[in-house]
Each structure stands twice: as structure tokens, then as C-alpha cells.
C-alpha positions as CSV (number, residue, x, y, z in Angstrom):
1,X,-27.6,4.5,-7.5
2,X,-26.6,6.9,-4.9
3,X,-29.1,5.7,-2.4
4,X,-27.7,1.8,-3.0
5,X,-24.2,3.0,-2.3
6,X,-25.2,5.0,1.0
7,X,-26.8,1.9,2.1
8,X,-23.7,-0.3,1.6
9,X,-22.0,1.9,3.3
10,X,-24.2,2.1,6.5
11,X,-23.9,-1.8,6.6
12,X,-20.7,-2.1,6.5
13,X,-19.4,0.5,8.6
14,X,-18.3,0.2,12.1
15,X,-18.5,2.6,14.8
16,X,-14.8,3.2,17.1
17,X,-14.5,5.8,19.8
18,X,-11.7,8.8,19.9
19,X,-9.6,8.1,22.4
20,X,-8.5,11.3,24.7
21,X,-5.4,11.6,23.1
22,X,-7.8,11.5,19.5
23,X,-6.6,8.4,18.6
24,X,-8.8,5.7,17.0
25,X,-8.4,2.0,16.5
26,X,-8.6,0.5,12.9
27,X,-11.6,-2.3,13.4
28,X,-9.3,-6.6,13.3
29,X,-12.3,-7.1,10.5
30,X,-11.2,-4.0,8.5
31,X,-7.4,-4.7,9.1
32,X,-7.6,-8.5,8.1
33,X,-9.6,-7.3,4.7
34,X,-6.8,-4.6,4.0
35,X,-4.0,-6.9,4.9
36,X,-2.7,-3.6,7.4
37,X,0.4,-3.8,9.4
38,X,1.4,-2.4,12.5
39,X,3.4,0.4,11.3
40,X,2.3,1.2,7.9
41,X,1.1,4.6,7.5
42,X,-2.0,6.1,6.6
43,X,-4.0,9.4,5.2
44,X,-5.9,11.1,7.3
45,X,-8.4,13.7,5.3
46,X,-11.2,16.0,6.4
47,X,-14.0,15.1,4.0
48,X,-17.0,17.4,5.9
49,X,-18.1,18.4,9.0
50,X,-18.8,14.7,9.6
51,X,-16.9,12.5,7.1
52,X,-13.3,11.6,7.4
53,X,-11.4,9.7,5.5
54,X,-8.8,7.3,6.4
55,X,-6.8,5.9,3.4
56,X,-3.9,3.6,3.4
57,X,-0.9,5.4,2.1
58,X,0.9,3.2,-0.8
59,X,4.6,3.5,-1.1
60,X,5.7,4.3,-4.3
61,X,8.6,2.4,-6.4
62,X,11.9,4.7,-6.6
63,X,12.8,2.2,-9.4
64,X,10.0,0.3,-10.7
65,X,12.4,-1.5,-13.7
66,X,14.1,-3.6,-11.1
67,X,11.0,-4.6,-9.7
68,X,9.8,-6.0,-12.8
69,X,13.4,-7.5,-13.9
70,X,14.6,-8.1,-10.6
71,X,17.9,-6.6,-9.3
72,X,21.1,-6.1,-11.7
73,X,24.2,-7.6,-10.7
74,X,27.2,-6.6,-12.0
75,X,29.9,-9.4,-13.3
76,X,33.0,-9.2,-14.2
77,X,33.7,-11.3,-17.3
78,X,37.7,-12.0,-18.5
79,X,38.2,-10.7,-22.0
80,X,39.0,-14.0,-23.8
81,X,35.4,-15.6,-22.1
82,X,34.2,-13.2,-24.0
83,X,35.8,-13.2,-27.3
84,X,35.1,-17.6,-26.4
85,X,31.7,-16.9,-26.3
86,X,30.6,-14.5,-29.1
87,X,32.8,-16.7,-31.4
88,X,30.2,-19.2,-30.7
């Protein structure tokens, strides 16, 4: 199994150079796949002497209730709507 997934690897990967200033440019292929934006940050990891990782970072949800239910807003209702309504 571990020879299959070496060889997937090798054919899909894509060689980039290291600019002098160490910067490297994310393949259009790999960027399309990904759906990556100009701006969107990523992880940068050491994996070995000659592995590194480059993972998109995902933004996590302060409040992940609204997303599900969507946003609250706040009404202000006149007392006798109310007492019209629950007498219903």
C-alpha cells in the first residue's frame, strides 16, 4: 500500500523553484483544484530534511449556531401584538 501511495504522489507532484527571497509559487493546476485565493493563508511545516508541507489554513467559526440558523435579528414587538397573537 505504501509503495501505491508513493507512486501517486510522484505523479502528481509538480516541481517550483525558491525564489531568492525563498518564496515559491502555488502551481494554477493545484490552485484551481483547492479553489485558493490570493490572500488566504497557509501552513508552512518542516516535515524532514526534504519534505515540506504546505497546508491551507481553515478559518475557524467564532459562532458556528448562526451559521447554521443564519443571523438573529432582534424585533421589537408592541405588547398587545403579542397578547393578539398568543390568544390565537
Amino acid at each position: 500500500m505504501s509503495s501505491l501511495y508513493t507512486t501517486y504522489i510522484r505523479i502528481h507532484s509538480l516541481i517550483v523553484k525558491v525564489t531568492e527571497k525563498f518564496q515559491v509559487t502555488i502551481p494554477e493546476e493545484v490552485r484551481r483544484k483547492l479553489g485558493l485565493k490570493p490572500g488566504e493563508e497557509v501552513e508552512v511545516r518542516a516535515i524532514s530534511d526534504d519534505e515540506i508541507l504546505i497546508k491551507r489554513k481553515i478559518k475557524k467559526i467564532k459562532d458556528p449556531l448562526s451559521v447554521l440558523i443564519g443571523e438573529q435579528v432582534e424585533l421589537e414587538i408592541d405588547p398587545e401584538k403579542v397578547d393578539e397573537i398568543t390568544e390565537k
